[in-house]
C-alpha positions as CSV (number, residue, x, y, z in Angstrom):
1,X,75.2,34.3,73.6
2,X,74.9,38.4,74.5
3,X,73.6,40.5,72.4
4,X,76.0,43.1,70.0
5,X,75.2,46.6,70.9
6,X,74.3,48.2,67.9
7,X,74.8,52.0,69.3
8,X,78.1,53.3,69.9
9,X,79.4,53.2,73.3
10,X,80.6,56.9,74.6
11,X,83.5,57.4,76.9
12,X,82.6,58.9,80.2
13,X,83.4,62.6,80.3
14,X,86.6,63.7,81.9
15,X,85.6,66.5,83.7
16,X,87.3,69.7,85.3
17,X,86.2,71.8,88.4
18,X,85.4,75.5,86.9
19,X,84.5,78.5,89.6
20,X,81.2,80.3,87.5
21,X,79.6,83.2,88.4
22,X,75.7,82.5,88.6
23,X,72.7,84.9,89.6
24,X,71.8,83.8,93.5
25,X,67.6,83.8,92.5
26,X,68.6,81.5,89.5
27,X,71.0,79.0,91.8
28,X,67.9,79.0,94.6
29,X,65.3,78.5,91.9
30,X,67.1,75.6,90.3
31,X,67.9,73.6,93.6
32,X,64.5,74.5,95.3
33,X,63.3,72.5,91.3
34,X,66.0,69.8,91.6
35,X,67.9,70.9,89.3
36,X,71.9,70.0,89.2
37,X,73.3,72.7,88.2
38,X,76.4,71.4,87.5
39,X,74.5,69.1,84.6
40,X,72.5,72.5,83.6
41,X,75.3,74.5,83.1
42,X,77.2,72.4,81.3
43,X,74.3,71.2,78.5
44,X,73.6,75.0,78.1
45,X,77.5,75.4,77.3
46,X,77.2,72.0,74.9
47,X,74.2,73.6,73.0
48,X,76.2,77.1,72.3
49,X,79.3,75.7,71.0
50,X,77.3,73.1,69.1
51,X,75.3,76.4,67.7
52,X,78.8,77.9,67.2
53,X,80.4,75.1,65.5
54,X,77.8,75.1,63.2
55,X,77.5,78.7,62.5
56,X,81.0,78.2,61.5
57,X,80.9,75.8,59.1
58,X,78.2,77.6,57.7
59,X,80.2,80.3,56.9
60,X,83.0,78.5,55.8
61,X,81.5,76.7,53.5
62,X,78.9,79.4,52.5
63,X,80.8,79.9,48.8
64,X,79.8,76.0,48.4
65,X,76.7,76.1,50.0
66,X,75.8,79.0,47.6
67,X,77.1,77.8,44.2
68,X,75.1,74.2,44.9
69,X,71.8,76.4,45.1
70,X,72.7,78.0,42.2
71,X,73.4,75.0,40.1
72,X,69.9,73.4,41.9
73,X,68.5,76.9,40.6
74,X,69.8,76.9,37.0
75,X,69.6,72.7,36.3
76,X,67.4,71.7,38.9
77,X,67.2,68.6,41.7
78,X,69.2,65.8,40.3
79,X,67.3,62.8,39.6
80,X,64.2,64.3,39.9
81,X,62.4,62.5,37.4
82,X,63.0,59.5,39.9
83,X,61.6,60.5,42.9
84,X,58.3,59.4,44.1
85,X,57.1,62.7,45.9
């Protein structure tokens, strides 16, 4: 009997052809290194809309985030006398 797969199983990206504009030097460095830049580009554009979604929510939810602390602030951490640290 196989084994179950305990991680969730990702769909392949669809992906799109996009014409970028890149600094020659930075192209030439990163193939003389190996790099694909292709792959490069597009983990550097995951990691700012990652950074942007979650700069977002921050501020969305800042009023919440804010009130929390103050209850934390005014009552303390919730079950405290529980914890072991």
């Amino acid at each position: 009997m196989a084994a179950r797969s305990t991680r969730r199983e990702e769909a392949p990206a669809v992906r799109r052809a996009t014409n970028i504009s890149l600094d020659t030097k930075l192209v030439e460095a990163a193939k003389a290194y190996g790099i694909n830049v292709s792959r490069a580009c597009e983990e550097g554009l995951a990691k700012q809309v990652s950074d942007e979604r979650s700069r977002r929510w921050q501020e969305e939810n800042r009023g919440a985030i804010d009130a929390y602390n103050a209850w934390i602030e005014e009552n303390g951490i919730p079950l405290a006398e529980h914890r072991m640290f």
